[in-house]
VEXDREN-2710 file (C-alpha; in Angstrom, 1 decimal):
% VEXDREN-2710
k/r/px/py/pz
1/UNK/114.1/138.1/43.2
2/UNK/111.4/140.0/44.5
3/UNK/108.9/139.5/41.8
4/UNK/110.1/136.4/39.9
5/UNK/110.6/134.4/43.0
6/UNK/108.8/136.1/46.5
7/UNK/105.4/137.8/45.2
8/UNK/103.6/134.4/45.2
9/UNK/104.9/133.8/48.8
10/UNK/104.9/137.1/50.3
11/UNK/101.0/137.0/48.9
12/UNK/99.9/133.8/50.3
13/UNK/101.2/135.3/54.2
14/UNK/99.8/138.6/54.0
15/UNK/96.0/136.6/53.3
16/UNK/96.8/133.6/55.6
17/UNK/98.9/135.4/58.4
18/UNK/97.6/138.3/58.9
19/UNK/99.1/139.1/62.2
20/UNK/102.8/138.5/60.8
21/UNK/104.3/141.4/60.1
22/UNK/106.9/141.2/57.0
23/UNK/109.1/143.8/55.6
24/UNK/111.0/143.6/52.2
25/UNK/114.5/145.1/51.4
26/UNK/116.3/145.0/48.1
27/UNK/119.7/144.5/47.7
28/UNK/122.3/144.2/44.5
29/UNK/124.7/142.4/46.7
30/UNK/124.6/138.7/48.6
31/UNK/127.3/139.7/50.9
32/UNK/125.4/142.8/51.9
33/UNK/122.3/140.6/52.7
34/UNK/124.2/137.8/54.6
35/UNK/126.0/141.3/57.0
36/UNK/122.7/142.5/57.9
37/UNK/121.4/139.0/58.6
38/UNK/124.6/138.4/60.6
39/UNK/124.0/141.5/62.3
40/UNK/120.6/140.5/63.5
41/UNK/118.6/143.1/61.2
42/UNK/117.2/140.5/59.1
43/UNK/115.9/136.7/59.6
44/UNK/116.3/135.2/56.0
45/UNK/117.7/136.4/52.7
46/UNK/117.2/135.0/49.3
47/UNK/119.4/135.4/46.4
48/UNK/122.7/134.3/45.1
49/UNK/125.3/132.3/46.8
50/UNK/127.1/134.8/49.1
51/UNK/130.8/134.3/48.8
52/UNK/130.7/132.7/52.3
53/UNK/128.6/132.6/55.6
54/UNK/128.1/130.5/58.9
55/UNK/124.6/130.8/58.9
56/UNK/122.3/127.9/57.5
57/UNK/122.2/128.5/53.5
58/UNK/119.0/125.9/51.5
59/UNK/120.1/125.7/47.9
60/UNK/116.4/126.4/46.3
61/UNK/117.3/126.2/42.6
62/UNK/119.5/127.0/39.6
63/UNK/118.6/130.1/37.1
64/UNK/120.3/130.5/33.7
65/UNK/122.1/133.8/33.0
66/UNK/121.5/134.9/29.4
67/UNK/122.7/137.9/27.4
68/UNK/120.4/140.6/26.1
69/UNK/120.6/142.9/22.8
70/UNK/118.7/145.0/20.8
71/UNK/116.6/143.1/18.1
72/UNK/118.4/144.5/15.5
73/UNK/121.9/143.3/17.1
74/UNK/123.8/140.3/15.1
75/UNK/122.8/138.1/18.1
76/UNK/119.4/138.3/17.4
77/UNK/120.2/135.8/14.4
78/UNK/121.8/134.1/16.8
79/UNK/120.1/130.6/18.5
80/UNK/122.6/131.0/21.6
81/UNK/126.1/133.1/22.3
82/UNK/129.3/131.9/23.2
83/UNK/130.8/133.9/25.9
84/UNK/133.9/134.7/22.7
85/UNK/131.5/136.5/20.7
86/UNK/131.5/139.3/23.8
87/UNK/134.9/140.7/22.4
88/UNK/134.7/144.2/21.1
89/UNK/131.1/144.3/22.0
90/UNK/129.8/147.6/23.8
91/UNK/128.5/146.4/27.2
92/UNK/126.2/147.1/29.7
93/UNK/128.5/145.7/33.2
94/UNK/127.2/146.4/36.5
95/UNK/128.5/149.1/39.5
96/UNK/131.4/147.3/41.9
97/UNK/128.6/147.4/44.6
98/UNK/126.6/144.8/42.7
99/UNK/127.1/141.1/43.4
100/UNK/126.5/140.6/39.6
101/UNK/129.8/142.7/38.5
102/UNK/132.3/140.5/40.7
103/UNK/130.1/137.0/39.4
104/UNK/130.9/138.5/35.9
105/UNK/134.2/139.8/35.8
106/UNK/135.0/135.6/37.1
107/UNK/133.1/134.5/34.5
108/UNK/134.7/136.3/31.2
109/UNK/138.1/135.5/33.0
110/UNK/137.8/132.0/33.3
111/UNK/136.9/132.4/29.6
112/UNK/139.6/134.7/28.7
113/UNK/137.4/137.2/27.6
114/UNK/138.0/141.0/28.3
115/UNK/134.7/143.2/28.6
116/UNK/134.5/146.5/26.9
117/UNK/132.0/148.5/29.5
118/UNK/130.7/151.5/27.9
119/UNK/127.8/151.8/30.8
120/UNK/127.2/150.5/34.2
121/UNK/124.5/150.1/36.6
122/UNK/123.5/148.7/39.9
123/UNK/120.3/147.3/38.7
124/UNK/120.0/144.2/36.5
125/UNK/116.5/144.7/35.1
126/UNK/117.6/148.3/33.9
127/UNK/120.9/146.5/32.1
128/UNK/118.3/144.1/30.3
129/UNK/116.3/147.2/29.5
130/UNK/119.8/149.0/28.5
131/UNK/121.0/146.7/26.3
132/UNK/117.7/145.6/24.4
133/UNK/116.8/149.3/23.8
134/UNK/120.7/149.7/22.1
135/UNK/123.1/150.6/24.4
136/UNK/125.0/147.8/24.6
137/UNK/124.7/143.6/25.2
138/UNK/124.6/142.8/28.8
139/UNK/124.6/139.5/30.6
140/UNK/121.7/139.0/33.1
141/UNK/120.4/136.9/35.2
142/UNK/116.7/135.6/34.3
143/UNK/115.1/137.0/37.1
144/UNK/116.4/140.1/36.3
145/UNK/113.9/140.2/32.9
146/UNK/110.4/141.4/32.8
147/UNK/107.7/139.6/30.7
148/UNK/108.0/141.1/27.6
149/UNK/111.8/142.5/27.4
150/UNK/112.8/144.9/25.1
151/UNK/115.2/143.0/22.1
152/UNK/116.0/139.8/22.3
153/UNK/117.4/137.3/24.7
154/UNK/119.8/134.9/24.2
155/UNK/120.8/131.6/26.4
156/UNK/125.2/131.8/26.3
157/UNK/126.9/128.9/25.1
158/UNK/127.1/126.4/26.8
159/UNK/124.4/127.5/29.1
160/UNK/125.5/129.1/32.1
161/UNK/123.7/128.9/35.5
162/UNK/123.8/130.2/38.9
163/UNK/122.7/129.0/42.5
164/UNK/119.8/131.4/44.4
165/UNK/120.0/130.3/48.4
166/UNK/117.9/130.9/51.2
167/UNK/120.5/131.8/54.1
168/UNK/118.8/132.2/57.7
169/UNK/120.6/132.6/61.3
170/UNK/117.9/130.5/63.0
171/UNK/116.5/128.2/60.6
172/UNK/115.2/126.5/63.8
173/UNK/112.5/129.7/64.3
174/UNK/109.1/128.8/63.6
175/UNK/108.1/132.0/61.3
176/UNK/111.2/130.9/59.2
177/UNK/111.2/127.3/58.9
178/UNK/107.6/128.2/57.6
179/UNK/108.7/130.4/54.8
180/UNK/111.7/127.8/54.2
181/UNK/109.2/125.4/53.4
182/UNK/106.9/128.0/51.5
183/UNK/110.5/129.0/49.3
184/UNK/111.2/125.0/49.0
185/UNK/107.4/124.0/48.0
186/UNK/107.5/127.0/45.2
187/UNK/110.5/126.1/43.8
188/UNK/112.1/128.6/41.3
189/UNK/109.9/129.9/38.6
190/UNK/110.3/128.6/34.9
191/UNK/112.8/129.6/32.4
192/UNK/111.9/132.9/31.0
193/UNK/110.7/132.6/27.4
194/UNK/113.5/133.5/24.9
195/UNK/112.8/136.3/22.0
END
């Protein structure tokens, strides 16, 4: 989320705040985020729906999840791929500590689709950069690509979208009602172009 979603933000406060003080973790996991915001070590996280919280959660936006190959993959002739066509297919899947391998393994279930992993990771830029260099297909979210990726991407069939979310403890403090409305003003960036 970091650089498809917070640069423009985190930007615009360093040059008209100067005297705010902001630091920036990374996490692969919602649930993480929302534990460490619970816990008082953080005052707003940004990315996909945790599987539950008390705290105040602002539904910003929707981004697609598409599936990456290499360009010389049959899906590359492909205009769009239905989550079936997955079957048999090396994939790129995610570590269990990554939000993104739970979200999946729902997804292909509800679809009755079995994955065959042949490689995971905890990052989804380097399973896009995985799976259009060869390795395997992957599913990713759009955030997760840079802005030339390597192969070819793919929306899935029918399109598949998830929710990102701004979750904060105390909506109600200044500093973060202000980046609230900075997050809400921005809006999520553009689908990424397609391959």
């Amino acid at each position: 989320m970091t650089v498809w979603l917070l640069v423009p933000i985190l930007r615009r406060w360093r040059s008209d705040r100067p005297d705010v003080q902001l630091e920036l973790m990374e996490f692969t996991s919602s649930d993480r985020m929302v534990e460490l915001l619970m816990a008082g070590e953080a005052d707003l996280v940004v990315g996909p729906e945790p599987s539950g919280t008390t705290a105040h959660v602002e539904h910003l936006g929707d981004e697609e999840m598409v599936v990456v190959a290499s360009s010389d993959h049959r899906f590359a002739s492909m205009a769009s791929v239905a989550v079936k066509e997955l079957i048999d297919e090396p994939f790129v899947h995610y570590t269990p500590d990554n939000g993104n391998a739970a979200w999946l393994d729902q997804f292909v279930f509800a679809h009755q689709v079995s994955l065959m992993p042949v490689l995971r990771t905890r990052s989804p830029r380097t399973a896009a950069q995985l799976a259009g260099a060869g390795m395997g297909v992957s599913i990713v979210p759009t955030s997760a690509l840079t802005a030339q990726p390597a192969g070819v991407v793919r929306p899935l069939e029918p399109r598949v979208y998830r929710g990102v979310v701004a979750v904060a403890a105390a909506p109600s403090d200044a500093l973060v009602s202000l980046f609230l409305r900075d997050l809400r003003r921005r809006g999520l960036p553009g689908p990424s172009a397609s391959a």
